[in-house]
C-alpha positions as CSV (number, residue, x, y, z in Angstrom):
1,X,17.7,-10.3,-5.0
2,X,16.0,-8.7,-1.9
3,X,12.2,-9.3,-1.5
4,X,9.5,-6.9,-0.5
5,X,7.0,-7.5,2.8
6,X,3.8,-6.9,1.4
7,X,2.3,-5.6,4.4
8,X,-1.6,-5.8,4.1
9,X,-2.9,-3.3,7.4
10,X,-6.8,-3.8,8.5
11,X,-8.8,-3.8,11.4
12,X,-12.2,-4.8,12.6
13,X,-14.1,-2.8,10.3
14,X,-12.1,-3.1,6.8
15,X,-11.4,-7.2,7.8
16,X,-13.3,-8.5,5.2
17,X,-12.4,-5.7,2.5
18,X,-8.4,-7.3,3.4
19,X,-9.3,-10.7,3.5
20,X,-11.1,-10.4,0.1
21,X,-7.9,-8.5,-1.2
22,X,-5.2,-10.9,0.0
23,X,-7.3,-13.3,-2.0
24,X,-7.3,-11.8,-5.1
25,X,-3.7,-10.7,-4.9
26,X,-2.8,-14.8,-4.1
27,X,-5.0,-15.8,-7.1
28,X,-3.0,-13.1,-9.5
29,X,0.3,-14.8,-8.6
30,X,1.9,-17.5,-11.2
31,X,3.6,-20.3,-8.9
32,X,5.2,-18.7,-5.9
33,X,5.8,-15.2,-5.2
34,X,9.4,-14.3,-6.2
35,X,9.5,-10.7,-5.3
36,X,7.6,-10.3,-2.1
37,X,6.8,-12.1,0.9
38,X,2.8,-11.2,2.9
39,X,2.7,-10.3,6.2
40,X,-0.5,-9.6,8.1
41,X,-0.4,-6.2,10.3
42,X,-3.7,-5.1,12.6
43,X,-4.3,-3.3,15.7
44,X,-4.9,-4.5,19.1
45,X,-8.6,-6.2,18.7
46,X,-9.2,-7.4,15.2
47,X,-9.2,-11.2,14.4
48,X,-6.4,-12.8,11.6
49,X,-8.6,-14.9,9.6
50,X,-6.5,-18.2,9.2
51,X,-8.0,-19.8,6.7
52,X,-7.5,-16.7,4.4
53,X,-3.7,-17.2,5.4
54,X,-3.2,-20.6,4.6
55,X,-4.9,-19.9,0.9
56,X,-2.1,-17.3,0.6
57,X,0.9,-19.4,1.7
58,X,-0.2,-21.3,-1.3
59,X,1.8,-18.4,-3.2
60,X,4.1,-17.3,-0.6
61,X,6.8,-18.1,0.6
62,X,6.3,-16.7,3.7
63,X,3.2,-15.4,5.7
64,X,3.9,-13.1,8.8
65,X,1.4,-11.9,11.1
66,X,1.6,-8.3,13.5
67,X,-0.4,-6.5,15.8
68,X,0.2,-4.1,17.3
69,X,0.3,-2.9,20.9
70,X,-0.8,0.6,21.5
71,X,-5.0,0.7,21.9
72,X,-5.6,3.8,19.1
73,X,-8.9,3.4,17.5
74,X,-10.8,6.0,15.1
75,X,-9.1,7.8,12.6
76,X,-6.7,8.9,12.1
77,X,-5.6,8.0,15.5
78,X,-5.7,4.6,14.5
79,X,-4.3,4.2,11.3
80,X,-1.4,7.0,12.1
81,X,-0.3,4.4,14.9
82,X,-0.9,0.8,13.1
83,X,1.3,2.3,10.4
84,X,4.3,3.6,12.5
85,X,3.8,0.1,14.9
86,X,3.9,-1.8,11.8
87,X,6.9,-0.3,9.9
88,X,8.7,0.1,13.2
89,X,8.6,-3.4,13.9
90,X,9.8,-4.2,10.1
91,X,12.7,-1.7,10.7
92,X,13.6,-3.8,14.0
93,X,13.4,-7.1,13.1
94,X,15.8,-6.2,9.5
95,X,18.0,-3.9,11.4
96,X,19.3,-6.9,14.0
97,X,19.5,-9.1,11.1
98,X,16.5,-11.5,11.5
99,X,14.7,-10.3,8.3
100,X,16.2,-10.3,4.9
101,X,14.0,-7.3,3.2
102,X,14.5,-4.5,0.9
103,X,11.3,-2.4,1.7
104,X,8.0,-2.5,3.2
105,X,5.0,-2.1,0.7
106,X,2.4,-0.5,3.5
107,X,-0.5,-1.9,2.0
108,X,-4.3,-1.2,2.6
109,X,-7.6,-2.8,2.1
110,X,-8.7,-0.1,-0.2
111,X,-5.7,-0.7,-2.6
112,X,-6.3,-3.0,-5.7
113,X,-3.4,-4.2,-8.3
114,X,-4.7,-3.6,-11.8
115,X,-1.3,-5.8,-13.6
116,X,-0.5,-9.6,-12.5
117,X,2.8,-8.2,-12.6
118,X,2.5,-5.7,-10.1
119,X,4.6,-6.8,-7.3
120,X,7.8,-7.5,-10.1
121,X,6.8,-4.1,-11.7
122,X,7.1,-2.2,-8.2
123,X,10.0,-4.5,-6.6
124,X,12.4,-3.7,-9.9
125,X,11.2,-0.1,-10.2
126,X,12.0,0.2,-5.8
127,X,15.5,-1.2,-6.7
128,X,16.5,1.5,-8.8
129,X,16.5,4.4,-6.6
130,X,17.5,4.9,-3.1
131,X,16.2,2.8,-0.3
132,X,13.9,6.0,1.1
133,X,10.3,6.0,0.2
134,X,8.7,5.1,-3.2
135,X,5.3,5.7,-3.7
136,X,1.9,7.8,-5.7
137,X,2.8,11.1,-5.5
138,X,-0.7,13.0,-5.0
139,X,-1.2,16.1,-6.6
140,X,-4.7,17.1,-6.0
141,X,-7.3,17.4,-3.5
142,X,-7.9,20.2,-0.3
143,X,-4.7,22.4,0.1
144,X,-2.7,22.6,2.3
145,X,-1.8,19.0,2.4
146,X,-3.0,18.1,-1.8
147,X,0.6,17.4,-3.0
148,X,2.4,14.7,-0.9
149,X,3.3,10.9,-1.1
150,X,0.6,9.1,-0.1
151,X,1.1,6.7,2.7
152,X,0.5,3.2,0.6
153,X,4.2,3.6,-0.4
154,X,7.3,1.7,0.2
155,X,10.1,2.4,2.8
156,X,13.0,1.4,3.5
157,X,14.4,-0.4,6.4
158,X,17.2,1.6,7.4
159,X,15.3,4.7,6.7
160,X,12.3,3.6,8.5
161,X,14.7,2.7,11.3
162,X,16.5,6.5,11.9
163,X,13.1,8.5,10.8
164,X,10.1,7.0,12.8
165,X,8.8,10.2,13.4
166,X,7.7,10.5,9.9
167,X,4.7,8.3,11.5
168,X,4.0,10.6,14.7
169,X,2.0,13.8,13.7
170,X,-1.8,15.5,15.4
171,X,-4.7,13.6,16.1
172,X,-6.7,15.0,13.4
173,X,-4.8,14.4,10.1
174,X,-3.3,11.4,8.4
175,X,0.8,11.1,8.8
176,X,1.5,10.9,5.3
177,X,-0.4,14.4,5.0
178,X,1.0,15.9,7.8
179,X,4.8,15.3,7.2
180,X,4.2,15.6,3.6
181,X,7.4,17.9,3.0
182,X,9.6,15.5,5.0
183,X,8.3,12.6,2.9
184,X,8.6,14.1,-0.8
185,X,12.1,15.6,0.4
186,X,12.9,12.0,0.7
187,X,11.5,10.2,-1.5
188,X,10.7,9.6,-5.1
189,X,7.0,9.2,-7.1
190,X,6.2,5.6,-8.7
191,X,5.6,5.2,-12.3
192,X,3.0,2.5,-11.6
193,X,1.6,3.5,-8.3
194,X,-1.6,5.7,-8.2
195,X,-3.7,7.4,-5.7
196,X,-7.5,7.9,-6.7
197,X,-8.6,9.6,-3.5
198,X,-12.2,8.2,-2.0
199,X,-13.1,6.4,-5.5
200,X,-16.6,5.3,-5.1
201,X,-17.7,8.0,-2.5
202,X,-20.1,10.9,-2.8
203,X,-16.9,13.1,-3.2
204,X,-15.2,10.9,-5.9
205,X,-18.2,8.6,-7.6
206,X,-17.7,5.3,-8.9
207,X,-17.3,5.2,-12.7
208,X,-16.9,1.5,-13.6
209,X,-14.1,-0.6,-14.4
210,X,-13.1,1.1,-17.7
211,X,-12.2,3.8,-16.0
212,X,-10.5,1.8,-13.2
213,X,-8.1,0.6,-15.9
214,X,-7.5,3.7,-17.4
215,X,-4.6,5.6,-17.8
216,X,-4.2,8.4,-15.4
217,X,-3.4,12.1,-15.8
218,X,-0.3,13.7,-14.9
219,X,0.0,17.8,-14.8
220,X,2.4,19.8,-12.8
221,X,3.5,19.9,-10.5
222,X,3.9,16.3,-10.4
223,X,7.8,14.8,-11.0
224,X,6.6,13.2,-14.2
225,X,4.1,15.5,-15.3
226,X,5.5,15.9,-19.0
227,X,4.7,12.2,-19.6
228,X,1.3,13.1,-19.4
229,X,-0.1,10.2,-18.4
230,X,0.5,6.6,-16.9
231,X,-0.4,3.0,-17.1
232,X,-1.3,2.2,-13.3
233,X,0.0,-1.6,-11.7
234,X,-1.5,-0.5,-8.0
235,X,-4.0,1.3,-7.2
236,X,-4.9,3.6,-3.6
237,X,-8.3,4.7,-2.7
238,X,-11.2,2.2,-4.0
239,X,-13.8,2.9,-1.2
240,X,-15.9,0.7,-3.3
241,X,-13.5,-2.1,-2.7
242,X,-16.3,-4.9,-3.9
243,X,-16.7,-3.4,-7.6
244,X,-12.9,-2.6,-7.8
245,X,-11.7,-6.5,-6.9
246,X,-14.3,-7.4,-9.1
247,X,-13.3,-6.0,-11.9
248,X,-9.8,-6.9,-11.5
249,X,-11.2,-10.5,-11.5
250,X,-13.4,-10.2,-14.6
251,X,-10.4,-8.4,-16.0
252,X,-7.3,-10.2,-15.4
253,X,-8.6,-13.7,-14.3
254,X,-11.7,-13.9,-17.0
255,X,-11.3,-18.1,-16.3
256,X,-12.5,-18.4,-12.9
């Protein structure tokens, strides 16, 4: 069996939302982390908070750290090019054999697991289908770019490795958008993956934890649209990351 890297991407100003994440996501784990390992990935100036890495190599087996090289700040300048640095680099190290991976789970501080499974759920679901891209297949927002897989997916290394450009798009929209027909061409939509664009914003408003928890719609023209709906094990978009990992601990760790 072939682990995930769980890579959790921040800088400066979403440090502590990660921090707080990687936390929570340790404190859901049962023993030691059989389907993913953690790694670390920010851009040239933020900090990695140590201490925060020691309490997660309390649950996994490994803890990796990157940063990357290129100075791109502002978005989507910077997250375009953390993204492509950060799966490139997985891509490299499995291609030559140093790494031992399956797929890289590019992860972000406004994601939020809503099962204590969730790493199993998406590890068994990614080894189903082909080692491309496997991720919340986004059906609504501002057209042109509403229906694509949104970046928080997984990829794999060999196809990371020969299609780098899927990272490399203009400076004023987000990669996954922007090679959206590349991406769904290749890859598949997740049963247990969801994208809830700008929860907790002015555009999308906060509406409490039931609702966090809920099932979500599905209407053409997504994949699985006649299942109607689906239980959601991961979670994109919580702007309001504080209420989101707050009810995931009142939730699914009610002993604290």
């Amino acid at each position: 069996m072939s682990k995930l890297l769980y890579a959790l991407q921040f800088y400066e100003g979403d440090r502590e939302a990660a921090m707080s994440l990687a936390r929570l996501v340790a404190d859901l784990i049962d023993g030691k982390c059989a389907d993913a390992d953690l790694m670390f990935a920010t851009n040239t100036t933020a900090d990695f908070d140590h201490d925060t890495m020691r309490y997660c190599a309390r649950k996994f087996s490994q803890v990796r750290t990157f940063r990357a090289v290129k100075k791109a700040e502002g978005w989507p300048i910077g997250p375009n090019n953390q993204a492509h640095e950060t799966a490139r680099y997985f891509a490299q190290q499995c291609m030559i054999g140093r790494w031992k991976y399956s797929g890289i789970l590019l992860g972000e501080p406004d994601c939020v697991p809503l099962r204590k499974d969730w790493l199993h759920l998406l590890r068994e679901e990614w080894e189903k289908g082909p080692p491309t891209i496997l991720g919340p297949w986004v059906t609504s927002g501002p057209k042109p770019f509403y229906q694509h897989i949104n970046g928080n997916a997984i990829f794999g290394p060999e196809f990371v490795y020969k299609n780098t450009q899927i990272f490399r798009c203009e400076d004023w929209l987000g990669w996954d958008a922007a090679n959206a027909q590349f991406l769904m061409s290749h890859g598949r939509p997740s049963l247990w993956m969801y994208s809830d664009y700008q929860l907790g914003t002015e555009n999308n408003h906060w509406k409490g934890c039931e609702h966090l928890f809920s099932r979500r719609g599905m209407r053409k023209p997504h994949p699985f649209w006649k299942l109607k709906d689906q239980e959601v094990a991961y979670l994109h978009g919580a702007k309001r990351w504080d209420l989101a990992q707050a009810c995931v601990r009142e939730r699914l760790l009610p002993d604290e």
